[in-house]
N, C-alpha and C positions, 0 to 999 in steps of 0.2 A: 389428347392434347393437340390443340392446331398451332400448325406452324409460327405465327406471329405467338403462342404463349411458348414455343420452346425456345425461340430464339431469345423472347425476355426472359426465360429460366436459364440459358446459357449467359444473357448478358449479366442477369446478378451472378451466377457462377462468378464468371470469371472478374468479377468486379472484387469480390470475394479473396479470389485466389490473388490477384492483384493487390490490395488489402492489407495480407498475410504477410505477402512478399517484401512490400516496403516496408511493414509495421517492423516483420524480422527486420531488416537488411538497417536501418535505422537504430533499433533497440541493441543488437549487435555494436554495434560503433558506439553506443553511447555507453553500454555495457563495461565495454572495453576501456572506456571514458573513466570509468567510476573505476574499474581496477586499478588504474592507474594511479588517479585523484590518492584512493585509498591509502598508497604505497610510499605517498608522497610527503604524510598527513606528517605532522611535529612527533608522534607517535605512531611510524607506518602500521599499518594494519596488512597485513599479506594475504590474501586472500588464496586459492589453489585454482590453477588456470581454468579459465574458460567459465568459471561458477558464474560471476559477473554479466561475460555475454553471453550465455546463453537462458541467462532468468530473466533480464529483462527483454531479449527478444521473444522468447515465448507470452512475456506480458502484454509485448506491445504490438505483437502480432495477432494477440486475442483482443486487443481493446479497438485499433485499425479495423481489423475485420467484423468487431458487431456494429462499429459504427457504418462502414460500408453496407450491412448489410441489415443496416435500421432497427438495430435492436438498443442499442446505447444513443439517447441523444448527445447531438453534436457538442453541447455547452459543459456534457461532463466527462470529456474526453480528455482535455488539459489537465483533470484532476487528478486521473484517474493514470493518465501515462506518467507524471510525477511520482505519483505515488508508487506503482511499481519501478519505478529505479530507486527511489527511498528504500521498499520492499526490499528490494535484491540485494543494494550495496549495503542499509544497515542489519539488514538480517545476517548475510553471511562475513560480519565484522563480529555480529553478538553472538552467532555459532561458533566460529574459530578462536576469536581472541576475549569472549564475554564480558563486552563493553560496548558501548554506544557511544562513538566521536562525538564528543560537542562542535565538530568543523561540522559535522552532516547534520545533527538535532536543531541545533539554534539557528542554523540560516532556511531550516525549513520550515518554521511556521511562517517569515515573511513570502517565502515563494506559495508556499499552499493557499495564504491570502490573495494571492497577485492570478493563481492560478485558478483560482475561484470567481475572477471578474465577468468569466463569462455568461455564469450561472445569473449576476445582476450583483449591483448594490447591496441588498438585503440579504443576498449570500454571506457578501464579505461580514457585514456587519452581524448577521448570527455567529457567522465561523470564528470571529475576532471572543464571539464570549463563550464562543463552544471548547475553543484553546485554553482560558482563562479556569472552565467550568472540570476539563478532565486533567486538566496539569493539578487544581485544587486538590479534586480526589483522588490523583495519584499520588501527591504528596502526603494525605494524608496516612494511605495506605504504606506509604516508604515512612512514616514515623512510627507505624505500627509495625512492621516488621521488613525490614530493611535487606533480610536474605530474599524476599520473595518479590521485592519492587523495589528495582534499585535507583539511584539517582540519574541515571538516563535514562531511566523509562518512563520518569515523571517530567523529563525535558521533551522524549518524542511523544508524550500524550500530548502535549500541545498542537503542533500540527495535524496529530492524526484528530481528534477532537475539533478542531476544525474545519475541517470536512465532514465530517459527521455531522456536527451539528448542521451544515448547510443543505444535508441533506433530508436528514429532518433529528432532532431534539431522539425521539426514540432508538433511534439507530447507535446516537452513544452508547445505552445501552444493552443493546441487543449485538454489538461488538465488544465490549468489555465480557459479557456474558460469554460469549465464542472464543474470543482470547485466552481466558478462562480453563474452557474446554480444551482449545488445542493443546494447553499445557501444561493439564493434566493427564493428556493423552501421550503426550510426548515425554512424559513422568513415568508412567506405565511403561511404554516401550522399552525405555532405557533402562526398568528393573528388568522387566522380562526378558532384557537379552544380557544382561549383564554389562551393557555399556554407559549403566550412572550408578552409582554407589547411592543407599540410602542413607539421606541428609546431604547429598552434595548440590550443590546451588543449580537451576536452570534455567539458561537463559528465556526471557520472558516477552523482552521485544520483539522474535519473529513472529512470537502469536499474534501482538499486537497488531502489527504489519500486516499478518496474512488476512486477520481479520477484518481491518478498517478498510481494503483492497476490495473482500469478499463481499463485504455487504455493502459498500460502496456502491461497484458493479451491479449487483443483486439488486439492490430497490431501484438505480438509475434506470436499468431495464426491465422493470418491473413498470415503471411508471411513477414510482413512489415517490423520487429523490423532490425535494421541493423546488420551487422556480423561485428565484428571489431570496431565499432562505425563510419562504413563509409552507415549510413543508412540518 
């Protein structure tokens, strides 16, 4: 390696580790943000310290640092850091108190729109029917059995379904599909250790969450995610 390519492999290094730094140091404070908000809610929600800031800084210290480091384009980085505080504060509201704030569900499909402008017009306007498209089939699923989809989770399919959709139409379902998974997987654990009684409810939102984050991320860096919403 000649000099002039180590110093440019120190310079991304440290672009990198710089990155990290803010993306934590940011995601912390806003973390800390959403505990609060949480505590605050007409129905506080209490979260157990630190859960808040320290899941959204690990978020947004991985989302900062691929975009630094040219793995995430830039247009789906607003998405994508929203999203992991969504993640973090409605996930650990539907772990602890198995419920999904309509304060955080309903004012999140207008920010996921807004937050989608960078992607293009044609984003927004997929994402506005992708909302429409997974809220339908969440509801219908919550008519059909109501312990297993509850009515918050067919209010945050909306926003998560519009981001998907603007990423491309497939990705709905190939998150619905993972969601799926992870909570069946998280079904299993809690018989296998004895920390869920069989037939007792689980919550179904984090999968949602972890999953519309996952492959979000995944096809954006991939190349996949559509430009415009014509993906």
């Amino acid at each position: 390696m000649t000099d002039r390519a180590a110093l440019a492999a120190a310079g991304v290094a440290a672009g990198i580790a710089a990155g990290i730094a803010a993306g934590g140091v940011a995601g912390w404070v806003l973390g800390w943000g959403a505990r609060v908000l949480l505590g605050r809610l007409r129905r506080g929600a209490r979260v157990p310290g630190f859960w808040c800031e320290a899941g959204v800084a690990v978020v947004w210290a991985a989302v900062v640092a691929g975009w630094v480091a040219g793995l995430l384009p830039a247009q789906w980085v607003p998405a994508l850091l929203g999203l992991g505080w969504l993640a973090v504060a409605a996930g650990a509201v539907d772990v602890v108190h198995r419920r999904l704030p309509d304060a955080l569900t309903l004012p999140a499909l207008p920010v996921a729109l807004l937050l989608l402008l960078p992607v293009g017009p044609g984003g927004v306007l997929t994402g506005a029917a992708g909302a429409l498209v997974a809220a339908a089939c969440h509801a219908g699923l919550h008519l059909l059995d109501r312990r297993a989809i509850g009515a918050g989770d067919v209010k945050l399919a909306a926003p998560l379904g519009a981001v998907l959709a603007a990423v491309s139409w497939p990705a709905l379902v190939l998150a619905a599909v993972l969601a799926a998974l992870l909570t069946g997987l998280a079904a299993v654990a809690g018989f296998a250790t004895g920390r869920l009684a069989r037939g007792a409810a689980l919550p179904h939102g984090p999968s949602m969450l972890a999953a519309t984050w996952l492959v979000t991320a995944w096809l954006a860096a991939a190349g996949a995610a559509g430009s415009g919403g014509a993906g």
